[in-house]
N, C-alpha and C positions, 0 to 999 in steps of 0.2 A: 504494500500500500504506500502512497505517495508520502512523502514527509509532508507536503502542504496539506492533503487530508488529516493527517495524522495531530497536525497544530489546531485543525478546524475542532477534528473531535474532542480534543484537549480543550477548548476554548467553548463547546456546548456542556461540557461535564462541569465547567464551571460553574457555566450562566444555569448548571440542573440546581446545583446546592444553594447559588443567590436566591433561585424561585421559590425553591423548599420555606427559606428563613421565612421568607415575604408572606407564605399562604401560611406559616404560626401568627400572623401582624394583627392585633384585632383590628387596625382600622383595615385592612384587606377586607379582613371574613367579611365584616359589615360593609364593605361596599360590593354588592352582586355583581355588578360591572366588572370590576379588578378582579376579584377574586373567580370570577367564571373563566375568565380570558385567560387569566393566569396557569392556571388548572388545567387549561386544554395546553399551555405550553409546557408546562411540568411533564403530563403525561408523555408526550412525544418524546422529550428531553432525556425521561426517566430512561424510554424502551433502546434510547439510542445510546444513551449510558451505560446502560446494562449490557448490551453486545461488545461496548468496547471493552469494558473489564473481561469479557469473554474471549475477545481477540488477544488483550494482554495477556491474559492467562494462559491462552494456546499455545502464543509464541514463546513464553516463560518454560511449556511443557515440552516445545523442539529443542529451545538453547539446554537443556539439561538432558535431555533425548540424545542430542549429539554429542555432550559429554561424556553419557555413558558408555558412546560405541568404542570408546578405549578401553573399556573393559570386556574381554574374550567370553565372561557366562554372560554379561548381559547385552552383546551387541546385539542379540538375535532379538530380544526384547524390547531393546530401543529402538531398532530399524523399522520395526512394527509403530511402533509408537507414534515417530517420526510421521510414518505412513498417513497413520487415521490424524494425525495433529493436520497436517497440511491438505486432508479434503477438508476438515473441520472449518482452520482459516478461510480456506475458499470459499467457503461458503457463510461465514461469517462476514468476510470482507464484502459482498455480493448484497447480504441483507442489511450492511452498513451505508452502502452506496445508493441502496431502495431508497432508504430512509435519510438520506439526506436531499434527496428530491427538491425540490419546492414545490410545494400541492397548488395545482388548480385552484386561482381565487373561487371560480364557481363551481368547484368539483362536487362539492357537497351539496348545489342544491337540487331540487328537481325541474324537470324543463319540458317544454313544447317541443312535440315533435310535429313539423309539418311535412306532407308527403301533397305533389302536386305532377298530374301527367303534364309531361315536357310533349318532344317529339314524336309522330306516331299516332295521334287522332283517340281513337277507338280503341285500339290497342292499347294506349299507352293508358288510359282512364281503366283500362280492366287488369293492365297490369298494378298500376296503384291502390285498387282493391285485394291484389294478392298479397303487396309491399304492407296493407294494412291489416290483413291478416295474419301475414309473419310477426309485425312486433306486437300486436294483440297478442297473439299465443306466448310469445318471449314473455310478454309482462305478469302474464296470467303464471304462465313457471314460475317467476318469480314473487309472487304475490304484492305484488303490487298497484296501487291505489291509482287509476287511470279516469280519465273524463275527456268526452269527446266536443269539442269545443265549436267545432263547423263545419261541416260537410257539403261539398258542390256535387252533384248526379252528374255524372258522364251522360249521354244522348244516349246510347246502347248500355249502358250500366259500368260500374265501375265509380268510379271517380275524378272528377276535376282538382278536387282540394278538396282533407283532410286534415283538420289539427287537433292532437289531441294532448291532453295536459297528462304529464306523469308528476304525480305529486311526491314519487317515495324520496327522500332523500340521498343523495348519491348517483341517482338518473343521469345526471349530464355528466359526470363524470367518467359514465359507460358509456354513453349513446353519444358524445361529443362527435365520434372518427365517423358516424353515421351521414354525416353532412356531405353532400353531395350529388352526381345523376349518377344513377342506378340503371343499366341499360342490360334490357329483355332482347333476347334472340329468339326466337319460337315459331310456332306455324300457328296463326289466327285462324279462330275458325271459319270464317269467311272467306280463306286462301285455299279456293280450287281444285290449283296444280301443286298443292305441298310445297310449294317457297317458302323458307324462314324470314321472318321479317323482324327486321332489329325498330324498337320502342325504346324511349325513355323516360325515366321519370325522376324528380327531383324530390330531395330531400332536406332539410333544413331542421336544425337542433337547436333551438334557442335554450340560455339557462331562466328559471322560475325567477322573478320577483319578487320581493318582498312589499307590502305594502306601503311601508317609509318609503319605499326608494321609487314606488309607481306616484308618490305624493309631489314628488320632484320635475314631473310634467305641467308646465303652463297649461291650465286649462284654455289660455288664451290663441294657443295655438294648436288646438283643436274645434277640427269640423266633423260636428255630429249627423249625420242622416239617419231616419228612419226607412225602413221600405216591409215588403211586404214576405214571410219566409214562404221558400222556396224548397220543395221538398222531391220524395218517389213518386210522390203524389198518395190519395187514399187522405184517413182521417189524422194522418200527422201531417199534413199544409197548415198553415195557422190561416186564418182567414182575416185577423188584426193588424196591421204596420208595427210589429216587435223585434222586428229586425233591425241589428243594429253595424251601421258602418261608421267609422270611427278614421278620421285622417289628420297626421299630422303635417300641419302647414308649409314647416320649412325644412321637413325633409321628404314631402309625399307619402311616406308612409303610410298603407291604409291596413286597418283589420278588420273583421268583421267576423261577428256571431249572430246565427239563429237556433242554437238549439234548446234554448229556453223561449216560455211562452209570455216572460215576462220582460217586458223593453229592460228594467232598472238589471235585471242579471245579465241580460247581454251585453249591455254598457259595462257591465262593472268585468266580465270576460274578456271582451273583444280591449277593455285598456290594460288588462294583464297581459294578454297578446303583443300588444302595440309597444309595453312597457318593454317587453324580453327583445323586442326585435330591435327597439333603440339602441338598448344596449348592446345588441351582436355587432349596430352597425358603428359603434363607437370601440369595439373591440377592433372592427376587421381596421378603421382609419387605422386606430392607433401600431396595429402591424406593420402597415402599409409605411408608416415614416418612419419603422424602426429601423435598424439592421436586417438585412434579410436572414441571418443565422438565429434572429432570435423570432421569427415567426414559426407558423407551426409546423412542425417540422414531418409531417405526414400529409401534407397540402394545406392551403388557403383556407377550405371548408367550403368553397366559393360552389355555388348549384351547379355552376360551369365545367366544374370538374370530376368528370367521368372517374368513382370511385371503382365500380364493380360491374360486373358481367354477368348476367344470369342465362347460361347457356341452355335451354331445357328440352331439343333432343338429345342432349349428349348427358345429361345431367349434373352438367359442372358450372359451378362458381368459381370465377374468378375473382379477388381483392387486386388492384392494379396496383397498389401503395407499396404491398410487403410482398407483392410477385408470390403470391398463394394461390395454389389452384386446390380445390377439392371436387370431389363426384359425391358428393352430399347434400345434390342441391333438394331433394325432398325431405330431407332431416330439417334441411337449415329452413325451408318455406314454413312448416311444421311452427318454427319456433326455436329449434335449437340453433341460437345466434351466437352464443357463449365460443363456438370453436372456431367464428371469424373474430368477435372483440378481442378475444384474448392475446392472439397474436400480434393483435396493433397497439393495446395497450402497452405490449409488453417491447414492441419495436421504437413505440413514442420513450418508451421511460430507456432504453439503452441509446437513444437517440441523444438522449437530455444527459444523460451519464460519460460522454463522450465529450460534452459541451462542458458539463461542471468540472469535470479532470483537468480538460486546458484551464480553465476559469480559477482555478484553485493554485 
């Protein structure tokens, strides 16, 4: 491990025993504020303190390890030792470097998933019914607390646009690498002569709002409209103007809910909507004038950019970011999404790990 890491984790072991003092302080306890924030930084501190005493100890258990191989009864037993000591390290140093990460300011909270057919007409509206199929059943695995926030009917069925709220906590921190076109290969069934015809559809991952922070919108630069919902048709059409579209002025921005029957819940969904998408678009500026090593380092997120491939005569998905191919594209429609996330999460964090090494 790097001596610069080495000084860092010296230097959180410290700042773990200042926190300790601070949360005995009774003016702390009694300030909820302090003492909550405090708490969540202790804990982290704590778990990252505790592996490093681990790694000390390991490499304490090799330098005496290699001591003993001067000794003829016991080299056989140090070499051994030596052995399991240095997968041990390896794998200590690994969960040391996890954990020095910087977490996603919004990792923790939950988010809006939008799903909208792109290219492809008809196709592409019944492929976004399958795209909201799959993370319905994902979420359902998961047990997780979901609301369907607007639905547009495709002309033949399917979908125009789908948003749906994941309230569980942690949601965006999963579903973040989700952002993107999602492009169907397949044969419609309105295709004749068995031509495959390539569809797209978009996806978009906003993170959940807080209510402070939707507080923080000028009401004066919103333009409220009512209109009338729009449904499958049958007795869920509303027949009243509760329809609510919601635009903000000086960035165009619009959202819109009809799936409640009352104008005031719509309003109050469609500015949660509006709230999360401001923020994505003040996330994507603020990339855009960084450095480009410190933007996302799996893509943009940008709808522009063709994440995946849903090949479905051959039954393979493609991931284009981490060059993943599988033949389990009816596992994955299903809902088992876990064995494409995993891998990006896990390519972002060795991505960020590469960055912090030089950085350190």
């Amino acid at each position: 491990m790097k001596y610069s890491v080495i000084t860092k984790l010296n230097a959180l072991r410290k700042r773990c025993k200042e926190v300790e003092i601070l949360l005995r302080k009774p003016e702390v306890i009694f300030d909820q504020v302090s003492f909550r924030t405090l708490s969540k930084e202790y804990v982290r501190l704590f778990e990252i303190t505790c592996h490093f005493k681990n790694w000390k100890q390991t490499k304490e258990n090799i330098r005496i390890a290699k001591y003993l191989l001067q000794d003829p009864e016991m080299k056989g037993i140090a070499q051994e030792e030596i052995c399991i000591s240095n997968l041990r390290l390896e794998q200590i140093e690994n969960q040391l470097r996890t954990l020095l990460l910087p977490e996603g300011k919004d990792d923790k909270r939950g988010c809006f998933l939008e799903i909208r057919a792109a290219t492809g007409g008809n196709e592409a509206a019944l492929f976004a019914n399958n795209l909201f199929r799959m993370y319905s059943r994902y979420f359902e695995s998961k047990g997780w607390k979901t609301e369907v926030i607007n639905i547009s009917y495709g002309e033949r069925g399917g979908f125009k646009e789908v948003i749906i709220k994941v309230a569980h906590k942690g949601a965006y921190g999963l579903l973040k690498f989700e952002s993107g076109g999602h492009r169907v290969q397949r044969i419609p069934e309105t295709e004749s002569q068995g031509r495959v015809h390539s569809s797209t559809c978009t996806v978009a991952v906003t993170p959940e709002m807080q209510k402070v922070e939707l507080l923080k919108i000028n009401p004066g630069d919103l333009r409220v409209d009512t209109f009338r919902s729009s449904g499958a048709g049958g007795q869920h059409v509303n027949t009243t103007d509760s329809a609510i579209r919601v635009t903000h002025l000086p960035t165009g921005l619009v959202a819109e809910c009809q799936d409640e029957r009352s104008q005031h819940k719509n309003r109050a969904k469609a500015l949660e909507v509006l709230g999360s998408r401001l923020r994505a678009a003040e996330v994507r500026k603020r990339q855009q004038e960084e450095s480009t090593t410190r933007r996302n380092l799996l893509g943009s997120g940008d709808r522009s950019d063709r994440i995946r491939t849903y090949n479905f005569p051959q039954g393979r998905i493609t991931d284009h970011r981490v060059n993943l191919t599988l033949y389990k594209l009816n596992e994955i429609i299903d809902g088992k999404l876990d064995i494409l996330i995993q891998p990006l999460i896990q390519k972002y964090q060795s991505d960020q790990l590469v960055l912090l090494c030089k950085n350190l």
